[in-house]
N, C-alpha and C positions, 0 to 999 in steps of 0.2 A: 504494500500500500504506500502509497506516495503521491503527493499534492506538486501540480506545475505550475508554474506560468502562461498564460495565455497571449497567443499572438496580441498587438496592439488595439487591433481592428474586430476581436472578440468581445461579442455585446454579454458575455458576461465577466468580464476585465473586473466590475465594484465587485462582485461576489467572491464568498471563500467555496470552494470548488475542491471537487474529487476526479480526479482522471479516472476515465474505468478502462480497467486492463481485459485483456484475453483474456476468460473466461470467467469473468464477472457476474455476478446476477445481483439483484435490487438485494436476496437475501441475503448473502454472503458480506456485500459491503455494509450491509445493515448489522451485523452477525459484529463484524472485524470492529465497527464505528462504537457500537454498543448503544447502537439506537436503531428504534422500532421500523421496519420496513415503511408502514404504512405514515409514520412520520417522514421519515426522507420524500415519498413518493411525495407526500402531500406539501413540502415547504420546495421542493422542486420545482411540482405545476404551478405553485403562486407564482413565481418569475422567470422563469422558462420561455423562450420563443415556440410557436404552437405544434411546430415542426419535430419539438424536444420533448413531450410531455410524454411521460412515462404513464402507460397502463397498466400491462399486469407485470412486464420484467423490463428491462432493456430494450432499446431497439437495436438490429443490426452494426449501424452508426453513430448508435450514442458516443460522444467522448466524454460528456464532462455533469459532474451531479452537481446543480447546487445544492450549496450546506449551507442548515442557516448556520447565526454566528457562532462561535465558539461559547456565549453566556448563555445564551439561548439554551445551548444544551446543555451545559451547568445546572440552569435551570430546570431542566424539564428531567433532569437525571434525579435531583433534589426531590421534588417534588413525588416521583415515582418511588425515591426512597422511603420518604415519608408517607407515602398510601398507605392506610390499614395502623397509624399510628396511633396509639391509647394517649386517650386524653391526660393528664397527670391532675390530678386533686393535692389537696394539700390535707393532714391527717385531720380523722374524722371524715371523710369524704368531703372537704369543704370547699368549696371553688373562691381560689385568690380574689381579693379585692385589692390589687397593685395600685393605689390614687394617685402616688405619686407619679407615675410613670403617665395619667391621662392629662394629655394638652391637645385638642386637637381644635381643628374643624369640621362644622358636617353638615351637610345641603340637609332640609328638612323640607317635606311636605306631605303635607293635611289634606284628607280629600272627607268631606261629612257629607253625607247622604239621609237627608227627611224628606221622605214622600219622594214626592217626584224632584224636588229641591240639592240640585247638588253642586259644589262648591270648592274649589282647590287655592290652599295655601302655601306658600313656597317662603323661603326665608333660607338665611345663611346663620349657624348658633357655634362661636364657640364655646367650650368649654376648656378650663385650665385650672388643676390642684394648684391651692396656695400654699396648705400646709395642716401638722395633722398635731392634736396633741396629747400629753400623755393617756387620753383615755380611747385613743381610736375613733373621735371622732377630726373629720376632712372638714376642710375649707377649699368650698370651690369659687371661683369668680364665674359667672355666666355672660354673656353679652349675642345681642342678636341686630341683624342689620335689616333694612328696610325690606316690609314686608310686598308680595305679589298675590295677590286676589284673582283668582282665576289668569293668571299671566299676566295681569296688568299690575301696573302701582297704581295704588288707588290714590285720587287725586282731587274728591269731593270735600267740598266744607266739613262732613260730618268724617271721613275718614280723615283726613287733614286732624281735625280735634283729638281723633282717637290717638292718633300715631302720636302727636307730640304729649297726650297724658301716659301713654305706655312707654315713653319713651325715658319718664321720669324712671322707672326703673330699673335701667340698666347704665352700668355695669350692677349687675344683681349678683350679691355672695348670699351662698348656702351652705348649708353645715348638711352632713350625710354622716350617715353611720357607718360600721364596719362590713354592713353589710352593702351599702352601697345603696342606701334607704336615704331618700332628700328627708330632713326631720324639722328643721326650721332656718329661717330666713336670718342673715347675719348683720346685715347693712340695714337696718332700718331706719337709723337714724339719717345716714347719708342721704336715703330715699326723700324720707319725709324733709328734710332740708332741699334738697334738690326739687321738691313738690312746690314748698313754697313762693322757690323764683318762679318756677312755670307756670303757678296760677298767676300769678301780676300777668305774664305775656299773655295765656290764654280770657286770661277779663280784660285786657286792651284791645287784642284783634279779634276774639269772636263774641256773639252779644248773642240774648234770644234762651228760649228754653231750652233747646238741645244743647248746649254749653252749658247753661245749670244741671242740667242731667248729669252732665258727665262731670261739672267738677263737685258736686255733689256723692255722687257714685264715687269717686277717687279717694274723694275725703273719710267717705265711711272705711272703704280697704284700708286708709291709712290712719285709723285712728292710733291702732298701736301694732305692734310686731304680731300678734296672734290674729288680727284680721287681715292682714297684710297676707300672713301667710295662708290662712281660708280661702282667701280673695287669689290666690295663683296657686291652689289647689286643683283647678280646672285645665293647665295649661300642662297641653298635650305632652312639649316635648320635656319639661322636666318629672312628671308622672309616670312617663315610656322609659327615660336614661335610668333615672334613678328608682328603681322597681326595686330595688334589693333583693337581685337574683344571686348575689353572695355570699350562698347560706350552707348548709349542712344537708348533703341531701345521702342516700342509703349504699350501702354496695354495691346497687344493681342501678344507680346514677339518677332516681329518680323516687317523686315522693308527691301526696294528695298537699294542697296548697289552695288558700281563698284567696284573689286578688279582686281589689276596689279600685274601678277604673270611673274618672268623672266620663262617660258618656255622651250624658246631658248637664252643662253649664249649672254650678252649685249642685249638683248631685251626684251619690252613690254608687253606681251598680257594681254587685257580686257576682263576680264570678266565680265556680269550684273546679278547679283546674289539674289537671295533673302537671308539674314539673318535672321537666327532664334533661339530663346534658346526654346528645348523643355520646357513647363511651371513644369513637372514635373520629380523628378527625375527618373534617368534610375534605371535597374536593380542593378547594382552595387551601386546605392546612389552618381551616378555621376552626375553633370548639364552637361548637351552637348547643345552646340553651332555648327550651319550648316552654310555652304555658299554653294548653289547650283544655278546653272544657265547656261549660254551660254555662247560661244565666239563674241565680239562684233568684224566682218570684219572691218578693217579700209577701206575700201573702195577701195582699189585700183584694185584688179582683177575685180569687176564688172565693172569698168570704162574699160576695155578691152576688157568687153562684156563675161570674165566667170563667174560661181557662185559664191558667198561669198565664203569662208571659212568657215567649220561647227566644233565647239569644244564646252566641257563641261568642266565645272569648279565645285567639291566636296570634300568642306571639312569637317569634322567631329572633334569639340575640346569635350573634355572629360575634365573636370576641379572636381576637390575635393569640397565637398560641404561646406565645412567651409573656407576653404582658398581660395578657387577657382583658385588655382594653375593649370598648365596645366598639367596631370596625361599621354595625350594621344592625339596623330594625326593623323587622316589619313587623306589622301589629296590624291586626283588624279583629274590631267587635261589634257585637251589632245587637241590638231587643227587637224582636216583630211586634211593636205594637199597632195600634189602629192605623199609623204614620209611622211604616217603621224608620228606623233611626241608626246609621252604623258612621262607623268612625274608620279612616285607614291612612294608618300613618308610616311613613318609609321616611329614616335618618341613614342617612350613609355618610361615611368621613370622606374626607374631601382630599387629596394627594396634594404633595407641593405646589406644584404647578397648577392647579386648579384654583389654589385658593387666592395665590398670586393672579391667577387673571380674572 
């Protein structure tokens, strides 16, 4: 086996290439390479002249394989090493909560569906540990950038008002448990000082009852730290991160679990869920983490003499396998009521370069 040079006037000159010799075949060089046949075949035909694509072996005339690059197959050797890899726990069967190690970025979007009524939110959220103390609980800083409403920024008087009283609070700190449980709000002071300047601006430029609404409404969240925090109890994406899926779960990676998701705006629903970590990693070399289950009816419509309420609760974490960072969320749940009502939320992290552009 032995790699050439190509004449100057060879249109594969950019690529790293295989000369195939007398009595070659796709397996053999595959066999020698220590990569999969139907890999070379397949990163071949991606840039190959049409004359060159390889079908089931060799042509006559082949001379030359492209290979992709040398990481590439680093990569894709990795990866195949790691297939069928056991997830690692920590004793007790306890899945790490590494805070220090979480600084990211992560595209976030809400899609809420009542009735025929349906509606998509899009935002950029970082999150970044500040710091932890001696009793295990985190300090995170949150921040989130202008929000999209169906793709648009919204650009009305009445969103205008929203955006600049929600705006008071961020950078938002939160304290989280060991389990990786948001438990309450850190900065309230900062908040509620920062509220103050923005009422002056919001009572200068907007006038009228939907302005009292709203700074009415702000002021009640902000009376003190405990409404503060009731009042963004509702808000999707710190309810989905911080779930406190960093818990203690059985030998067999999975255990019965009740999760309280706000739904609907200031309210409850129960779910009864089974949690689970797949034991081994996914495709990508991620640990995922499930919560699947039902809606628990609180009982009041069958006390009426109608049926329960029927809803589902699914979520999927995607964590990195050394940090066990959250990488990725899907989550959707939903109650059939009269106007049914489902919620679906997708966080994914954001790469360098992304977040830069």
């Amino acid at each position: 086996m032995y790699y050439e040079d190509k004449p100057e006037e060879s249109p594969y000159d950019k690529f790293r290439t295989y000369k195939i010799k007398k009595g070659d075949t796709l397996a053999s060089v595959a066999r020698d390479l220590g990569v999969e046949a139907d890999e070379l075949r397949w990163y071949h035909n991606m840039y190959c002249e049409i004359q060159d694509l390889i079908e089931a072996d060799f042509k006559s005339y082949s001379e030359f394989l492209i290979l992709a690059p040398g990481k590439y197959i680093e990569d894709r050797k990795e990866k195949e090493e790691k297939k069928g890899q056991k997830v690692t726990l920590s004793s007790n069967h306890i899945l790490p909560f590494v805070a220090d190690r979480i600084n990211k970025d992560y595209k976030v979007q809400y899609t809420t569906v009542f009735g025929d009524q349906v509606d998509t939110i899009e935002m950029e959220v970082s999150v970044k540990w500040l710091a932890t103390d001696k009793n295990s609980f985190h300090l995170f800083e949150i921040n989130r950038d202008a929000i999209k409403v169906n793709n648009e920024v919204s650009d009305t008087v009445m969103d205008e008002l929203a955006a600049k009283t929600a705006k008071v609070l961020y950078p938002l700190k939160i304290v989280v448990d060991d389990t990786g449980k948001w438990i309450a709000v850190y900065n309230y002071d900062e908040i509620d000082n920062r509220w103050k300047d923005t009422k002056e601006e919001v009572l200068d430029y907007f006038e009228g009852e939907v302005a009292e609404n709203y700074i009415e409404h702000t002021e009640y969240a902000l009376e003190n730290s405990e409404t503060l925090f009731d009042s963004l109890a509702s808000d999707y994406f710190l309810r989905a991160f911080f779930n406190g899926i960093y818990v203690g779960y059985t030998s067999n990676y999975s255990f019965q679990n009740e999760v309280f998701f706000p739904l609907e705006k200031d309210e409850e629903s129960k779910f009864a869920v089974e949690q689970k970590i797949d034991s081994i990693l996914d495709e990508s070399n991620l640990v995922k983490v499930e919560q699947k289950g039902d809606y628990v009816d609180s009982g009041g419509e069958a006390s009426f003499g109608f049926d329960p309420w029927k809803g589902k609760f699914n979520a999927s974490y995607f964590l990195d396998e050394h940090s066990y960072c959250i990488e990725k969320i899907n989550l959707e749940c939903n109650i059939e009521y009269d106007e049914p009502i489902k919620v679906i939320i997708q966080i994914e992290s954001l790469k360098n370069e992304e977040t830069q552009n």
